[in-house]
N, C-alpha and C positions, 0 to 999 in steps of 0.2 A: 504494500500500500504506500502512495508518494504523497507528498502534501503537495499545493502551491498555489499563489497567487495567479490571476488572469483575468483577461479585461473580454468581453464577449463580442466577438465580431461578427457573428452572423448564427439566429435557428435557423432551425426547423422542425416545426411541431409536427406532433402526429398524423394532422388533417394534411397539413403539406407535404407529405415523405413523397408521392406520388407525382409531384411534380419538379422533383431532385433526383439526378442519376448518383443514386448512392448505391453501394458494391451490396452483393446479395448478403454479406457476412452482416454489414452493418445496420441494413433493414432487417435483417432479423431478430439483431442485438436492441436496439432502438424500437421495436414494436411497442406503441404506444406512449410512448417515450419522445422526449423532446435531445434533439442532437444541437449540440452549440462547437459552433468554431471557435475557439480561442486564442488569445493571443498569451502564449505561455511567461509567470513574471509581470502580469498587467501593465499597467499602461507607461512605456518607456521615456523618458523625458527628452525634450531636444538634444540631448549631450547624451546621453544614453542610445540616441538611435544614430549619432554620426561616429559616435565611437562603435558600436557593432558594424556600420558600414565600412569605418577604417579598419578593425577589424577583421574583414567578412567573416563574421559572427554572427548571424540572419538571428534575427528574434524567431524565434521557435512558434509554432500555430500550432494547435494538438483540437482535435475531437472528444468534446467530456458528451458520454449519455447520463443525463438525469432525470427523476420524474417529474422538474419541480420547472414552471415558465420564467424565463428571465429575458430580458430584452436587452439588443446592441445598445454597447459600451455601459453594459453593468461590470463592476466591480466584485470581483469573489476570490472567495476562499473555498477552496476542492479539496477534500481527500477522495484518493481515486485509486481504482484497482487497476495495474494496464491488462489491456484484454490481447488476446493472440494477434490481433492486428496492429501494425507498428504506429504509433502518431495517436491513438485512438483508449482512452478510459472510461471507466464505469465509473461512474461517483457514488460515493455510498454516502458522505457529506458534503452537502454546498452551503456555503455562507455568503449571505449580501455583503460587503463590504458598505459602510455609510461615509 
């Protein structure tokens, strides 16, 4: 189980799955379930994202499934299982960040 912060870039709820080409593994995992893109480390600061750039250090995006509706550029806190697919976690807890 990992922890981490992340800033929410994009769902998709349940009623939506059908109109995203998501892989047969992840529609499976996600039945019912809302799928959020994430920006792994939430939301990076000017200086934070030209240093990853000078770096090439790419801010990390990972896939969290949870039961719970959150909307772009929420603020969270995740604990999450990774699942057999790379990039891609099951949350078992999510927190609003305020």
């Amino acid at each position: 189980m990992t922890t981490f912060s992340a800033e929410v870039m994009h769902v998709v709820g349940p009623d939506e799955r059908d109109d995203h080409d998501l892989t047969p593994y992840l529609e499976r995992i996600s039945e019912d379930r809302y799928v959020l893109v994430v920006r792994k480390g939430g939301t990076p600061s000017l200086l934070d994202r030209v240093l990853a750039f000078l770096r090439r250090d790419p801010i990390e995006a990972v896939t969290v499934i949870t039961d719970d509706e959150y909307e772009e550029g929420d603020e969270l806190q995740v604990t999450a299982t990774a699942t057999e697919m790379q990039g891609v976690f099951d949350a078992t807890d999510v927190r609003k960040e305020s």
